[in-house]
N, CA, C and O atoms as a GROMACS GRO file, in nm:
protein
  364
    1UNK      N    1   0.086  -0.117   0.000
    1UNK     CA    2   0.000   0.000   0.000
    1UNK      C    3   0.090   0.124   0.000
    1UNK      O    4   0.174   0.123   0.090
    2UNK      N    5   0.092   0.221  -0.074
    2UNK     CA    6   0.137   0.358  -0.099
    2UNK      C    7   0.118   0.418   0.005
    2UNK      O    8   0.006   0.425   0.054
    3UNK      N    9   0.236   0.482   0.065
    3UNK     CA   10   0.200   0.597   0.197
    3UNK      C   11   0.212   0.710   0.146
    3UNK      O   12   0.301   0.733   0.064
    4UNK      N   13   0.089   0.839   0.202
    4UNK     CA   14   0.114   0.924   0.161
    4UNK      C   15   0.106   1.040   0.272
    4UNK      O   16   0.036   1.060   0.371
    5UNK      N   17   0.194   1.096   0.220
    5UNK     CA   18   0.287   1.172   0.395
    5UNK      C   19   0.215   1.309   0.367
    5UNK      O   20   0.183   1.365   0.262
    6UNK      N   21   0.202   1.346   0.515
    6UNK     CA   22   0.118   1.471   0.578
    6UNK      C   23   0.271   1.536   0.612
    6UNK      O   24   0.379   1.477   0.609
    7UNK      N   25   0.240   1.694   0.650
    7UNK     CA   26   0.338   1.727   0.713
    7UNK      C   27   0.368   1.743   0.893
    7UNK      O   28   0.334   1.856   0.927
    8UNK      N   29   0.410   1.680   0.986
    8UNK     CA   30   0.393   1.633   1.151
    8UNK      C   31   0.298   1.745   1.134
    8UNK      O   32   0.183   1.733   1.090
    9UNK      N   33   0.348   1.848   1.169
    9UNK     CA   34   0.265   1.950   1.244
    9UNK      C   35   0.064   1.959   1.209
    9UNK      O   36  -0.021   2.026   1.267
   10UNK      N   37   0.052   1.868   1.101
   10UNK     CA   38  -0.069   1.883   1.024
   10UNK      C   39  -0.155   1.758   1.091
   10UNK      O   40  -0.278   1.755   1.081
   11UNK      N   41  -0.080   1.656   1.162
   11UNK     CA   42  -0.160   1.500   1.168
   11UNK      C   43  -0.282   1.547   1.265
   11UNK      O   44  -0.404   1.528   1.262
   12UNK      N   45  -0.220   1.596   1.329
   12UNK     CA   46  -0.379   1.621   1.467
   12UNK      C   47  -0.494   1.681   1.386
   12UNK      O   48  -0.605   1.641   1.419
   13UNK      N   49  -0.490   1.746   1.312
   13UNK     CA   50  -0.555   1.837   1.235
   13UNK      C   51  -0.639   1.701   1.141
   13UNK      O   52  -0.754   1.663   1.120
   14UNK      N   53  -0.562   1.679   1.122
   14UNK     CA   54  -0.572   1.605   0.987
   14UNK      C   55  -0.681   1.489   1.033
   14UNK      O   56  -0.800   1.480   0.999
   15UNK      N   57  -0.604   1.400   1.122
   15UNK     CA   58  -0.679   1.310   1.210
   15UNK      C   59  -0.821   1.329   1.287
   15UNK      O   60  -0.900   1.236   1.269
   16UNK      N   61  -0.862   1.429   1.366
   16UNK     CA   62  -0.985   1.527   1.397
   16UNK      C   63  -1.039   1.509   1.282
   16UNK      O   64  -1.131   1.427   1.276
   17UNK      N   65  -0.994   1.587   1.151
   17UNK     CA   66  -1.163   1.613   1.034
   17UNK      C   67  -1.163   1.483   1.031
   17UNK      O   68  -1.264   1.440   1.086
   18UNK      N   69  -1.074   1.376   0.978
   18UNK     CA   70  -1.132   1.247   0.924
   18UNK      C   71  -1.248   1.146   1.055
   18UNK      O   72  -1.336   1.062   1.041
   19UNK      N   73  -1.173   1.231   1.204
   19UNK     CA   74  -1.265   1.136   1.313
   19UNK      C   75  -1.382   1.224   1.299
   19UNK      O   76  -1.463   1.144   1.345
   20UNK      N   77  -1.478   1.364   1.262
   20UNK     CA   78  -1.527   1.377   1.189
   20UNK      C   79  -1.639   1.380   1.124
   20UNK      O   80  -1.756   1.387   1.160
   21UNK      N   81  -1.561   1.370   0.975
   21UNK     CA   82  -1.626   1.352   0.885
   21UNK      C   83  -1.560   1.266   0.781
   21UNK      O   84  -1.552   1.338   0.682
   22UNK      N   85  -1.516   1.163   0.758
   22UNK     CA   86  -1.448   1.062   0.712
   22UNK      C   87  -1.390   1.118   0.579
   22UNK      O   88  -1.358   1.049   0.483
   23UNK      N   89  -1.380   1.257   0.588
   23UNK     CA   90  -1.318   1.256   0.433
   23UNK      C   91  -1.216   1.398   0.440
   23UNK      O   92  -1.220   1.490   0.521
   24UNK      N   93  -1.138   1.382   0.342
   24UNK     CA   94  -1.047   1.471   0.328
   24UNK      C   95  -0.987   1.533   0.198
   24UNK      O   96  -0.970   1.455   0.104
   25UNK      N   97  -0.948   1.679   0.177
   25UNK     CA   98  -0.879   1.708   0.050
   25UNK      C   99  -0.774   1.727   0.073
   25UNK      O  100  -0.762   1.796   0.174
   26UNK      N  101  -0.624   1.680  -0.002
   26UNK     CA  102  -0.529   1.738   0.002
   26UNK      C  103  -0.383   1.767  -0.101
   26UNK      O  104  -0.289   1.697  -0.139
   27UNK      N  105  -0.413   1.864  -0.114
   27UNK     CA  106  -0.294   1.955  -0.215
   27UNK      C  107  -0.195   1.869  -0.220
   27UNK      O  108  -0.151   1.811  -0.121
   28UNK      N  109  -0.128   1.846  -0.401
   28UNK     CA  110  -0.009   1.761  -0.417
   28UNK      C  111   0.052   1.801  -0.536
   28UNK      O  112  -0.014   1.783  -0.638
   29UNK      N  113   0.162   1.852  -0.547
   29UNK     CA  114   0.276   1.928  -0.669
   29UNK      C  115   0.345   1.853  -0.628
   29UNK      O  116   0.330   1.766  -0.542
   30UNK      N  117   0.491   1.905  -0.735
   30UNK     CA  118   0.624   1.838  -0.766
   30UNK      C  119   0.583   1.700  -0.814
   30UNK      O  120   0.501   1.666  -0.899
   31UNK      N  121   0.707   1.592  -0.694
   31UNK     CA  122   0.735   1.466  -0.700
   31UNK      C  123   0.622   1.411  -0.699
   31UNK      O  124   0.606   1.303  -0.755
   32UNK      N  125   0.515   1.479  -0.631
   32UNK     CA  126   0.353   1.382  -0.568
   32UNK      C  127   0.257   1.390  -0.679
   32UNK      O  128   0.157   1.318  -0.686
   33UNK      N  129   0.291   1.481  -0.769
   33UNK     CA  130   0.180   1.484  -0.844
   33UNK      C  131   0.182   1.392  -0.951
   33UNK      O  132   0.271   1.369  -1.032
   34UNK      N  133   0.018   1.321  -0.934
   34UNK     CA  134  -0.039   1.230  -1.059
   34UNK      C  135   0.026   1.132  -0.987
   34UNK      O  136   0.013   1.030  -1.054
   35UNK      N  137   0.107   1.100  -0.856
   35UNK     CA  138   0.104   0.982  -0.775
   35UNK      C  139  -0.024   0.865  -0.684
   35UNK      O  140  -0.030   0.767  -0.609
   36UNK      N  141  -0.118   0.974  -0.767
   36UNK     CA  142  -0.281   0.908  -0.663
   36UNK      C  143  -0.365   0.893  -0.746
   36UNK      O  144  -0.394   0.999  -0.801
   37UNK      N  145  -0.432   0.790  -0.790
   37UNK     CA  146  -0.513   0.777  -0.891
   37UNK      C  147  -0.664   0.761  -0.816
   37UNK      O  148  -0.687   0.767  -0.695
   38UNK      N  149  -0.755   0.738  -0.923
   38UNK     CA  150  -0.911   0.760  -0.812
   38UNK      C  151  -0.894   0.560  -0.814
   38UNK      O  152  -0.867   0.487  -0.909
   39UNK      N  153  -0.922   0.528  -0.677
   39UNK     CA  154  -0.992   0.383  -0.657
   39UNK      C  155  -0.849   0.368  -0.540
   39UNK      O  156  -0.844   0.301  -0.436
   40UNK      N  157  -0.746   0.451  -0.599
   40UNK     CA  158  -0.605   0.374  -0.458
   40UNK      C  159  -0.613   0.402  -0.359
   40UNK      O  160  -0.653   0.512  -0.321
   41UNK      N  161  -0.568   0.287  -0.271
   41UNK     CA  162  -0.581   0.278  -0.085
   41UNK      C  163  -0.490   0.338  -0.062
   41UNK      O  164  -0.393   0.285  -0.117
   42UNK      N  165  -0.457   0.446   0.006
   42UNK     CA  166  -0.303   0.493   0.029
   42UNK      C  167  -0.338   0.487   0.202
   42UNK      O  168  -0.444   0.489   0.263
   43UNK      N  169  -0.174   0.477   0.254
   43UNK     CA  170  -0.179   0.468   0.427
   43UNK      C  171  -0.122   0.611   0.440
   43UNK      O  172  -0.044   0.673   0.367
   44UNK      N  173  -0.191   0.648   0.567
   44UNK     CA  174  -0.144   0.783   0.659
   44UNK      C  175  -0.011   0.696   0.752
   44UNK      O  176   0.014   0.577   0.767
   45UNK      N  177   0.058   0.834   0.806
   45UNK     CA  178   0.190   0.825   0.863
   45UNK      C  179   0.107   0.748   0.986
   45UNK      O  180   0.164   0.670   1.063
   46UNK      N  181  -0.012   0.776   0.991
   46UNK     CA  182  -0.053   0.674   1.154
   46UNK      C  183  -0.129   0.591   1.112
   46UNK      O  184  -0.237   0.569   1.166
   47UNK      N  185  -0.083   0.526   1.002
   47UNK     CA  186  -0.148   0.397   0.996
   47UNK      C  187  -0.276   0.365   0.943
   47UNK      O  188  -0.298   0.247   0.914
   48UNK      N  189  -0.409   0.496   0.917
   48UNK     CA  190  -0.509   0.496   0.865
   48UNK      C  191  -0.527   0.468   0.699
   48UNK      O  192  -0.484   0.548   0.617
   49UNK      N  193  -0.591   0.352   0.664
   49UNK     CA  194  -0.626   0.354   0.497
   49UNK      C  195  -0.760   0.445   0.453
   49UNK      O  196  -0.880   0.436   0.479
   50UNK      N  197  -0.679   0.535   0.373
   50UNK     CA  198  -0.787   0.633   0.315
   50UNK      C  199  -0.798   0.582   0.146
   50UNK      O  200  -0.697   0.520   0.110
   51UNK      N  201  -0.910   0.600   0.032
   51UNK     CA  202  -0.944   0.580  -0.074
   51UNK      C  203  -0.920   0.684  -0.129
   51UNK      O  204  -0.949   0.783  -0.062
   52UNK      N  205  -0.873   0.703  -0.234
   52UNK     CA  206  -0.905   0.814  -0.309
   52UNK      C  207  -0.994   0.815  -0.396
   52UNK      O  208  -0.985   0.743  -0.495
   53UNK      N  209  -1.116   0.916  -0.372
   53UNK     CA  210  -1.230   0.943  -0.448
   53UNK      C  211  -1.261   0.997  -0.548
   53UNK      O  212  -1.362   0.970  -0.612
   54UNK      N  213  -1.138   1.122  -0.589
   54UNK     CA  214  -1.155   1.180  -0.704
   54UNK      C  215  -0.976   1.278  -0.686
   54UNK      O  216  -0.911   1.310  -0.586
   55UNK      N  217  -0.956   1.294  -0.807
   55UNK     CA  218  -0.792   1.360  -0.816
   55UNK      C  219  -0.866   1.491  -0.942
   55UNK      O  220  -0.928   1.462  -1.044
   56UNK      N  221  -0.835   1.625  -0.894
   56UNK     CA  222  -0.845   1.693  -1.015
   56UNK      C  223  -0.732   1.775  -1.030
   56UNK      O  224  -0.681   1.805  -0.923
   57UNK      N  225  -0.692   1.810  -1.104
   57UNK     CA  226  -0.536   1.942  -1.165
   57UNK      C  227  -0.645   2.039  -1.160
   57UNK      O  228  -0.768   2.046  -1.167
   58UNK      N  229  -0.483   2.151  -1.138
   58UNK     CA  230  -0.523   2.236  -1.148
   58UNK      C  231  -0.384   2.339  -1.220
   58UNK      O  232  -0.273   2.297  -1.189
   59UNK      N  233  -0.385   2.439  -1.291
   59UNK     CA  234  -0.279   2.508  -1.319
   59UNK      C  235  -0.263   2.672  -1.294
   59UNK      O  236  -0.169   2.742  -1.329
   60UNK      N  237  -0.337   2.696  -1.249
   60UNK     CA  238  -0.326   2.759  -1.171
   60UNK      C  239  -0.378   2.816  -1.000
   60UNK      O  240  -0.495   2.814  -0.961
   61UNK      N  241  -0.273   2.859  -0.925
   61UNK     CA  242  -0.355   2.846  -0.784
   61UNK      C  243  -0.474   2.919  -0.736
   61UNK      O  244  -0.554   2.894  -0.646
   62UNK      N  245  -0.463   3.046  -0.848
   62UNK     CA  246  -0.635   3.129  -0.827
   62UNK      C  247  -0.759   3.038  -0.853
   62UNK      O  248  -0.872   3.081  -0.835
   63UNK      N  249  -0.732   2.900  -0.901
   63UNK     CA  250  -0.847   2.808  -0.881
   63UNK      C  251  -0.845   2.707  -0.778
   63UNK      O  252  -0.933   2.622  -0.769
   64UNK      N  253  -0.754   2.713  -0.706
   64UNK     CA  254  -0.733   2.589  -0.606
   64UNK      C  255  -0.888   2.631  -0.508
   64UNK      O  256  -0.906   2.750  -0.482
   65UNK      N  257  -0.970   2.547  -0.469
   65UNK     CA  258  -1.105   2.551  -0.437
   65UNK      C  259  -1.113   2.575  -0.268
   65UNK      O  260  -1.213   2.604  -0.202
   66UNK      N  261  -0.988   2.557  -0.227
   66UNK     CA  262  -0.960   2.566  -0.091
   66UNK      C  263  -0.849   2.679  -0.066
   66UNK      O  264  -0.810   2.702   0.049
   67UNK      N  265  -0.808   2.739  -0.160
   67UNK     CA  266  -0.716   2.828  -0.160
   67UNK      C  267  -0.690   2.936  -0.029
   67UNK      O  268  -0.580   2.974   0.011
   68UNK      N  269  -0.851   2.980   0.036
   68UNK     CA  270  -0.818   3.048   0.142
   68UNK      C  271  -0.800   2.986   0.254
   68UNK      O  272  -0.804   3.050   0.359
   69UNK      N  273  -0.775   2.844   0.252
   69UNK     CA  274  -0.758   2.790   0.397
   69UNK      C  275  -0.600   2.742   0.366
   69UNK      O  276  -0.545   2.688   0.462
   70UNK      N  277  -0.511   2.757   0.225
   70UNK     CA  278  -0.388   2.691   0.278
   70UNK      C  279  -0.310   2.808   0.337
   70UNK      O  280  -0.312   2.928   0.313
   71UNK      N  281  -0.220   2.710   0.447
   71UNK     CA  282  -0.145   2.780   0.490
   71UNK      C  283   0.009   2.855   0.385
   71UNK      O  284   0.060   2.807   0.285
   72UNK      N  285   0.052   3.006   0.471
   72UNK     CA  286   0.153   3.083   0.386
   72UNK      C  287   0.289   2.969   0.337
   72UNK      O  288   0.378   3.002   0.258
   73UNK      N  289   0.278   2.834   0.405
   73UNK     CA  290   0.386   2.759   0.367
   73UNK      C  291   0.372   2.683   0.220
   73UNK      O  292   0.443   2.669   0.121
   74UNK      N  293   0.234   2.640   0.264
   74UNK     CA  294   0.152   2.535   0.132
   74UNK      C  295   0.152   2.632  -0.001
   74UNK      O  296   0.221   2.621  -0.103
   75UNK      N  297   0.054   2.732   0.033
   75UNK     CA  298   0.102   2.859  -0.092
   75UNK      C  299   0.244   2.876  -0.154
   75UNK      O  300   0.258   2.875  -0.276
   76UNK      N  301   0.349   2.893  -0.069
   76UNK     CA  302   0.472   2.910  -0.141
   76UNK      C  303   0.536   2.758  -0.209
   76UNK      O  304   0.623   2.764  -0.296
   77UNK      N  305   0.492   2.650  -0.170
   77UNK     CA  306   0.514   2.553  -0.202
   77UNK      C  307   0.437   2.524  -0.381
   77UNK      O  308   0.488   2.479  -0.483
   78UNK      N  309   0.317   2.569  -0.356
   78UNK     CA  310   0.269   2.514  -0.455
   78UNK      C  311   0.292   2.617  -0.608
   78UNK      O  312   0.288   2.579  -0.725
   79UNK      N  313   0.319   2.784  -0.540
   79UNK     CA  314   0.363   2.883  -0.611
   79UNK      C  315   0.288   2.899  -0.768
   79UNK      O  316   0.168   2.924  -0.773
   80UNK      N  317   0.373   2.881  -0.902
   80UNK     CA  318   0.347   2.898  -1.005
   80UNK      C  319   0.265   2.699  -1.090
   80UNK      O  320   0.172   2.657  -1.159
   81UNK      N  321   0.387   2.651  -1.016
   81UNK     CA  322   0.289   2.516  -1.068
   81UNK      C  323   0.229   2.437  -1.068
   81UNK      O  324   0.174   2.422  -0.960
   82UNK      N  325   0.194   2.335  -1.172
   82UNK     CA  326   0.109   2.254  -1.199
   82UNK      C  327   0.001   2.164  -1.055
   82UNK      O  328   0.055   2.053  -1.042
   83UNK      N  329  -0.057   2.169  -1.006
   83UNK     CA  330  -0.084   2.089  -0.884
   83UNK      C  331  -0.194   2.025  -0.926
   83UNK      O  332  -0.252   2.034  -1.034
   84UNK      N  333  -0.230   1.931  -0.790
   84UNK     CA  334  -0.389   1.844  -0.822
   84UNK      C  335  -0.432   1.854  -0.645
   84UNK      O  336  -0.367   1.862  -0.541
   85UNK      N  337  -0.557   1.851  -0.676
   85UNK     CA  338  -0.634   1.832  -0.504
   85UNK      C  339  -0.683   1.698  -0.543
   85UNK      O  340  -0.734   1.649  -0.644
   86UNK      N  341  -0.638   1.644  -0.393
   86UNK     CA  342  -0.680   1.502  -0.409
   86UNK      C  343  -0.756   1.417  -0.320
   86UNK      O  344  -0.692   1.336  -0.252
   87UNK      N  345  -0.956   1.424  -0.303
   87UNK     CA  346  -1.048   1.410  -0.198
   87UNK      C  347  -1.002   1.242  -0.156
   87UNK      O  348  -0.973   1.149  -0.231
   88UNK      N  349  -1.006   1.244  -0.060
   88UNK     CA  350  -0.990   1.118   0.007
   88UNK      C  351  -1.124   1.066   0.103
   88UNK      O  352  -1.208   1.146   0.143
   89UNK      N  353  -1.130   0.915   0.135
   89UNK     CA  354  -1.241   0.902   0.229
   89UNK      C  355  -1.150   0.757   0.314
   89UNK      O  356  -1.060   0.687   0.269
   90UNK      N  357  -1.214   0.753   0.441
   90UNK     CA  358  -1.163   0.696   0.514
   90UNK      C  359  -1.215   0.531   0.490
   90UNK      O  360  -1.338   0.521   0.489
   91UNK      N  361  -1.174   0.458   0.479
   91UNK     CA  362  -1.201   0.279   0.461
   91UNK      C  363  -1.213   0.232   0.498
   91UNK      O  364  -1.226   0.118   0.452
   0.00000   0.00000   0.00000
C-alpha cells in the first residue's frame, strides 16, 4: 500500500476532520503529483487507509477551491505550478 505523507505538524488536524467527517482534500505538486489515482488505498503516517475518491489538476492556484484555507507555507510551495487536489475518504 502507498503511503502518503502529511506534514507532523498537520496529523492532529488532519486526524480530527477524518474522526469527523471521514473525508479529506489534500494539495499535491512536484514529485507527488499524478502519484494518486481515483480507486487507490493509500496509508497515513498513523497507519489509517484512506481511498481516493476523485484527483483533479489544477494550473493555476487562483483556482485551487480551498485556496483560502492553505497555509503561507503550502502557498509558497505550490507557487506557479502545476498541482492536483486530491479528496480522500476513510475505509
Amino acid at each position: 500500500m502507498k503511503l502518503i505523507p502529511f506534514p507532523q505538524e498537520e496529523h492532529t488536524g488532519i486526524q480530527g476532520r477524518l474522526a469527523r467527517t471521514g473525508k479529506l482534500s489534500t494539495t499535491r505538486v512536484g514529485a507527488e503529483y499524478g502519484q494518486y489515482l481515483l480507486g487507490d488505498v493509500v496509508l497515513t503516517p498513523w497507519q489509517q487507509s484512506l481511498r481516493v475518491v476523485l484527483v483533479q489538476s489544477y494550473s493555476s492556484l487562483e483556482d485551487h477551491p480551498y485556496r483560502q484555507e492553505l497555509t503561507p507555507r503550502a502557498l509558497a510551495a505550490i507557487g506557479a505550478q502545476t498541482f492536483e487536489v486530491v479528496w480522500l475518504e476513510v475505509v
